[in-house]
Every structure is written in C-alpha cells, then in structure tokens.
C-alpha positions as CSV (number, residue, x, y, z in Angstrom):
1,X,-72.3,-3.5,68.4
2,X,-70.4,-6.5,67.6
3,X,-71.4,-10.0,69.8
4,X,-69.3,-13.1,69.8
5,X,-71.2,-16.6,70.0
6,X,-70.0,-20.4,70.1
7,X,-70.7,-23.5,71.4
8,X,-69.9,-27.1,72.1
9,X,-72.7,-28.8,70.6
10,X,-71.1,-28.0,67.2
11,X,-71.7,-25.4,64.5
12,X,-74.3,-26.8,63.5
13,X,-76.6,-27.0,66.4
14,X,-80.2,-25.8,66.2
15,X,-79.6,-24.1,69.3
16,X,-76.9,-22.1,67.9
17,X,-78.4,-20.8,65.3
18,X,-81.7,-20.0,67.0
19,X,-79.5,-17.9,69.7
20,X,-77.6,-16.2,66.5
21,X,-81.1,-14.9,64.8
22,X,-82.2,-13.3,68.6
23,X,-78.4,-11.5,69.5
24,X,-78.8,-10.6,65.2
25,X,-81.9,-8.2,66.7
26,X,-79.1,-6.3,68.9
27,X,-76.4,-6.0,66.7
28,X,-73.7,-8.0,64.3
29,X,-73.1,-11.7,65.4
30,X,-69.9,-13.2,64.9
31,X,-70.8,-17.2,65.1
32,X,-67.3,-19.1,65.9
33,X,-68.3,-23.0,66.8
34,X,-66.7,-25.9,66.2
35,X,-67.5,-28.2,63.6
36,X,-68.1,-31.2,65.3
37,X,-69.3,-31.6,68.8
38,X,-67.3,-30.9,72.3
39,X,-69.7,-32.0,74.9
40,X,-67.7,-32.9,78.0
41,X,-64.5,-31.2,76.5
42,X,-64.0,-28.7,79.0
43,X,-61.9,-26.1,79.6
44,X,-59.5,-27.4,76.7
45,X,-56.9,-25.5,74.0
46,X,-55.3,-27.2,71.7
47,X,-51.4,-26.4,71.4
48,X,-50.0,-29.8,69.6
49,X,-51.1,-29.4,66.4
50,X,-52.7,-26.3,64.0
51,X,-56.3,-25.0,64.1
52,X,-58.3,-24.9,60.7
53,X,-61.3,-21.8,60.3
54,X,-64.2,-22.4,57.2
55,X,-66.6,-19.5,56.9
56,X,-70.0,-20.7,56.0
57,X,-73.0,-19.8,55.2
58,X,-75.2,-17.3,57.0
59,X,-78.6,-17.7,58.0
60,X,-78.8,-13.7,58.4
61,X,-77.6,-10.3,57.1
62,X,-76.2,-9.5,60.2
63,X,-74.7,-13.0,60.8
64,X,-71.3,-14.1,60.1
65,X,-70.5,-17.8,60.8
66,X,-67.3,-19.7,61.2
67,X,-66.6,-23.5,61.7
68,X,-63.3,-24.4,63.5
69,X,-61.2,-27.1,63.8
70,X,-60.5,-27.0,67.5
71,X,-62.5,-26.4,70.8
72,X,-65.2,-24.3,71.8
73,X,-62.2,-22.2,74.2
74,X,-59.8,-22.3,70.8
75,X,-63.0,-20.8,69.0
76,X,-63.3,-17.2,71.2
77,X,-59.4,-17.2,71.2
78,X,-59.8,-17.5,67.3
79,X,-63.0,-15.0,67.4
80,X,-61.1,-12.4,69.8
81,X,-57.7,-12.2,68.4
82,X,-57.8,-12.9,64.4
83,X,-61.8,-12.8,63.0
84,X,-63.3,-9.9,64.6
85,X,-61.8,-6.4,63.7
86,X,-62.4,-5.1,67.6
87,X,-63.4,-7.0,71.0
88,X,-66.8,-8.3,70.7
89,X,-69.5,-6.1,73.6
90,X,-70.5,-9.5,74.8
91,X,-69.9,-13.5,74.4
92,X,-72.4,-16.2,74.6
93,X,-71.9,-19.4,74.7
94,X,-75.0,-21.8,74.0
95,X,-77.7,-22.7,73.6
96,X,-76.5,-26.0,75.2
97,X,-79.0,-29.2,74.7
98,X,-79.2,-30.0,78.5
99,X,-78.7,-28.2,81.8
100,X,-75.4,-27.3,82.9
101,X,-75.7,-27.2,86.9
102,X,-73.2,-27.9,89.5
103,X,-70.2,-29.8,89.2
104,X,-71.2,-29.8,85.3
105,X,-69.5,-26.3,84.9
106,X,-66.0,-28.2,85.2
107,X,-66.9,-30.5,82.3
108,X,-69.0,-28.3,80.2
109,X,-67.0,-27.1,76.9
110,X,-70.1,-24.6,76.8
111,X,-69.5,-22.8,80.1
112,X,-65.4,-23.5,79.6
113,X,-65.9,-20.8,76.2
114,X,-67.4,-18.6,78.4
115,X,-64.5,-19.0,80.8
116,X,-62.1,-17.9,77.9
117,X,-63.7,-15.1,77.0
118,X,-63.4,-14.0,80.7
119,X,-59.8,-14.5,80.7
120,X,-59.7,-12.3,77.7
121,X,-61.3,-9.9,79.6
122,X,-64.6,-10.0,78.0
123,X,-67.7,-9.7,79.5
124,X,-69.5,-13.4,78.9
125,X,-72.2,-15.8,79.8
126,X,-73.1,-19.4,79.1
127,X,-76.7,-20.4,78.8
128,X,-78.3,-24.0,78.2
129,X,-81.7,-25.5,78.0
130,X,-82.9,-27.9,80.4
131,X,-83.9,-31.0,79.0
132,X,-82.5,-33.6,75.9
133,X,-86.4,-33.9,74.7
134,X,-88.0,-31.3,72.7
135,X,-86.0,-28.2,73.5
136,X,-87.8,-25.3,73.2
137,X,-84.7,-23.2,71.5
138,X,-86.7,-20.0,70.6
139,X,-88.0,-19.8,74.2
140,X,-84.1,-20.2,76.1
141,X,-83.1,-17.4,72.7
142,X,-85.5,-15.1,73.7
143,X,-84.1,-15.4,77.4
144,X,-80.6,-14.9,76.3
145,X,-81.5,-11.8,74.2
146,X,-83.7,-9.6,77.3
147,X,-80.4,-11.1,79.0
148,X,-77.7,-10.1,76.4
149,X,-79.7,-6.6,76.3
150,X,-79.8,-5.5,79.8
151,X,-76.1,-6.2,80.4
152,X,-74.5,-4.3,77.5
153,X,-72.1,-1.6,78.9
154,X,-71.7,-4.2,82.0
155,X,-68.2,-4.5,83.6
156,X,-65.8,-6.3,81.6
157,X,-65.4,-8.8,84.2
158,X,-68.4,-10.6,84.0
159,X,-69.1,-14.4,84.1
160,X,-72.8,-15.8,84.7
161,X,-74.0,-19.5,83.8
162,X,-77.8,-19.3,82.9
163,X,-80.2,-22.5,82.9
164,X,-83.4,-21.9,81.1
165,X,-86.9,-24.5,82.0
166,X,-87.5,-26.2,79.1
167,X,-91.3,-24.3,78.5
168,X,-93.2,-21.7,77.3
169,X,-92.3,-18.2,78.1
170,X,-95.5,-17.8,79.6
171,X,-94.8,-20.9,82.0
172,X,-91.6,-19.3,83.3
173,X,-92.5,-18.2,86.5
174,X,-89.3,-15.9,86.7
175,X,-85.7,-15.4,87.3
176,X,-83.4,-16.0,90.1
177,X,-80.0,-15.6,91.0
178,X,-78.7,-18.7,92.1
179,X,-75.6,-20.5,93.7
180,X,-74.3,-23.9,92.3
181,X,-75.5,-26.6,94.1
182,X,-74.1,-30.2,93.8
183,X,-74.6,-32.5,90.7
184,X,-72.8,-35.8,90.3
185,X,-73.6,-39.2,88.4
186,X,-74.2,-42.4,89.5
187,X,-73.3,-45.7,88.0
188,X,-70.9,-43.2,85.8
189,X,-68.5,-46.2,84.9
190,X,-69.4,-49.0,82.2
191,X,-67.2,-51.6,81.6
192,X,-67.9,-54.4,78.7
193,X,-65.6,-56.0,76.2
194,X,-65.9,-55.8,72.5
195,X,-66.5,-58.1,69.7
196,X,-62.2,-59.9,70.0
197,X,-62.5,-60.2,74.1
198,X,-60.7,-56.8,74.6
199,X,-62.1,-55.0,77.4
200,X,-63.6,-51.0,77.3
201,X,-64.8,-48.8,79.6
202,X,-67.9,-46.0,79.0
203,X,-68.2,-43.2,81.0
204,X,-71.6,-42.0,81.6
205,X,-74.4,-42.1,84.1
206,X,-77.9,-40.6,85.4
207,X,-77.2,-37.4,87.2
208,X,-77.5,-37.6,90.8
209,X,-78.6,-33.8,92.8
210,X,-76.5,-34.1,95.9
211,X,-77.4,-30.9,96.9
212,X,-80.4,-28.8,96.2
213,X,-81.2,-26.6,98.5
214,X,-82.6,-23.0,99.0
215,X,-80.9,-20.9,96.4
216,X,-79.7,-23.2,94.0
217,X,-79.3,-23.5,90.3
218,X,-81.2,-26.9,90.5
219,X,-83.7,-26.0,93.1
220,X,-84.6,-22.9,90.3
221,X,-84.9,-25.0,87.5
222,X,-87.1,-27.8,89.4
223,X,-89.6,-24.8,90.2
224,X,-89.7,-23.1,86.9
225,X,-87.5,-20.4,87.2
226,X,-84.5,-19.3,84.8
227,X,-81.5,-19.8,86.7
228,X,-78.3,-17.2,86.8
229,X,-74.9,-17.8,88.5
230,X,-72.5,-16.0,88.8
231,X,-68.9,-17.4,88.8
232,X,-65.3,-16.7,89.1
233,X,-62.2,-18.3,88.0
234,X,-60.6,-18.0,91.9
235,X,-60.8,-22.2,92.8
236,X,-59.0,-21.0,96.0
237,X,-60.2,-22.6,98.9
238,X,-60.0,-19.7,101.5
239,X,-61.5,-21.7,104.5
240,X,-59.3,-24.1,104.2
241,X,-56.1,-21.7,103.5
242,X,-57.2,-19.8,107.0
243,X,-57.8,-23.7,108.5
244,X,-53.9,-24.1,107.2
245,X,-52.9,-20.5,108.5
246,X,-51.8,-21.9,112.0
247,X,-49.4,-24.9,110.6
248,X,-47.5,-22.2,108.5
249,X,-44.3,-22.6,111.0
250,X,-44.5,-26.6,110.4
251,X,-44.8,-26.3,106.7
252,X,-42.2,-24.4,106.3
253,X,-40.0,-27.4,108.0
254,X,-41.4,-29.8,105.3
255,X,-38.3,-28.7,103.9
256,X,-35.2,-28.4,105.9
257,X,-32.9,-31.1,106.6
258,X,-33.9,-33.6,109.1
C-alpha cells in the first residue's frame, strides 16, 4: 500500500514528518510538500510559470520525500500523475499547526490538497492540530494513523477535514462527526505606513466563532473531542436555487429586447 502526504506548512514541518513516521507503520509514504510555506494559499495551481521537484532525504525506509516548487494542490497533482508509479490508497494532508474550522477550509492550502486529491478521484483527508503553542504532533499522528487505517478500501470519493485537541491521547474524550460551524476574524484589516510614508495594509485578526452550536467542528474541539467533517466540492446553494425556482419565467426575460 502506497499513501500520498503533503502540506502547507512546508516540507519541512515537524508535523509532516511526525504524520510520515505513523502512515510509514501502514505502508510506503510518498511525502510531496512544498518547500516553503503556503498557509492561507488556498485552493491554488500554478499555470504561469514551471514547477521545480528536489527529492530529499528520508527520515525512514519506507519514506520517500519530495520538496516542490509550487502549492500544496500542484504537490498531489505532481504526486498523482508523475512521482508515484500507481494512485496512492489514501492522501493526507497535514499535520497543520492550528485548527482548520469553518470558513477556514476556503483559505486553508492544507484542506485545498485534500480537495485535489478528491478531484483526482482519490480518497483524502486533511487533519490539523488545534493550537500554535506546544503542538502535541505525535498525539494528532497517532489520530491520523487509527484514522488512515480504518478507512483503507473506503470509497474513492471521500473527503473529511479532521481537528485534533491539542492533548494527551488519554485526555481525548472521543470522536465526533461534526458539521462546519462559522469562523471569521475580527479586526482582520491593518493598515500602517512604512519607513518613506508609503501606506500598507496587513491582513490578519483573532478568530471570531460566529457559530458554535450542537454538532459543530468548534463545539468538538472546545470539549475535547477529535473533530471529523465531511465535505463536498458541490458550493451549490440548493435552497436558494428552489427560492429562485418560481422567477424562472422573469429570468429568462433578463434577456430579450425591451
């Protein structure tokens, strides 16, 4: 069995490679990050200008690792259709320093290589750590491999986004299955000017939980339990296309000649 991992916090992440040494107990690892870090990237693939691929060192037998130019979505493309002799069984993407709830799956270059790998018809999940402070990587790894393990031979089309308390694996008080809530930022706009006068803006900001009720990826986390969501590309908005349904014959003047 052949897995496929990447990231966005850069090849060289900690968390990476602590995810690599767990998914090396279950088979061959293919490690395809990129070299520097994509946090915030999103869903992006670059077309304007050539990717570059390094192999480097290994920190296992059954561990190959790869550093590429481009974004964690260029990095499964790369993985899928060039570096790996057959489809991977599985791709993980992780293990992200920080949560990735909410609204944060738009932004997230982690969850966005997961995305890809779904596109390419590849079973696939995301998984991050819940805090910026002291990660506990081996704890989140562990996670992802009882995870990686029990969905082998899963449906191709499978995406899930996985938040993992940042504890002991005795403190974790379970799993759930979760929805995304709502996470946004406040005060996500600086603006200053720099040393000749010219002005420049900063986005960042504290995350703000609109939205945390019953069921929730947040609502999981804040009582100790590893959260999994499961997601689909389809950003159709079907209440609102029924909501539409009834103005179909005045749309379709929009149109014609006055």
């Amino acid at each position: 069995m052949r897995f496929l991992l990447t990231n966005d916090d850069g090849v060289d992440s900690p968390g990476l490679m602590a995810l690599a040494q767990a998914i090396s107990e279950l088979g061959d690892v293919a490690v395809v990050a990129p070299e520097k870090e994509w946090s915030g990237g999103g869903h992006s693939i670059t077309i304007h200008k050539p990717l570059r691929i390094r192999e480097r060192e290994a920190p296992g037998e059954r561990i190959r690792v790869w550093q590429c130019s481009g974004s964690p979505a260029d990095c499964v493309v790369i993985g899928v259709f060039d570096l790996l002799p057959e489809p991977p069984i599985l791709v993980i993407s992780g293990i992200n320093l920080g949560p990735n709830l909410g609204e944060d799956l738009t932004y997230s270059g982690t969850v966005s290589a997961a995305m890809e790998a779904y596109i390419c018809d590849l079973p696939a999940f995301s998984i991050s750590i819940a805090s910026f402070h002291g990660p506990r990587w081996e704890v989140a790894a562990e996670v992802a491999q009882r995870l990686a393990k029990l969905l082998i031979g899963f449906p191709k089309r499978l995406l899930l986004n996985v938040n993992v308390p940042n504890c002991s694996l005795s403190e974790l008080r379970g799993v759930a299955l979760t929805r995304l809530g709502r996470r946004r930022y406040r005060e996500r706009l600086t603006k200053g000017n720099d040393p000749f006068g010219r002005p420049y803006y900063w986005i960042a900001g504290e995350p703000e939980v609109e939205e945390n009720g019953e069921g929730s990826d947040s609502q999981a986390l804040e009582h100790g339990f590893v959260s999994i969501t499961p997601f689909f590309l389809d950003l159709t908005d079907y209440t609102m296309l029924a909501r539409l349904d009834p103005l179909r014959k005045e749309l379709a003047q929009i149109l014609l000649p006055s």
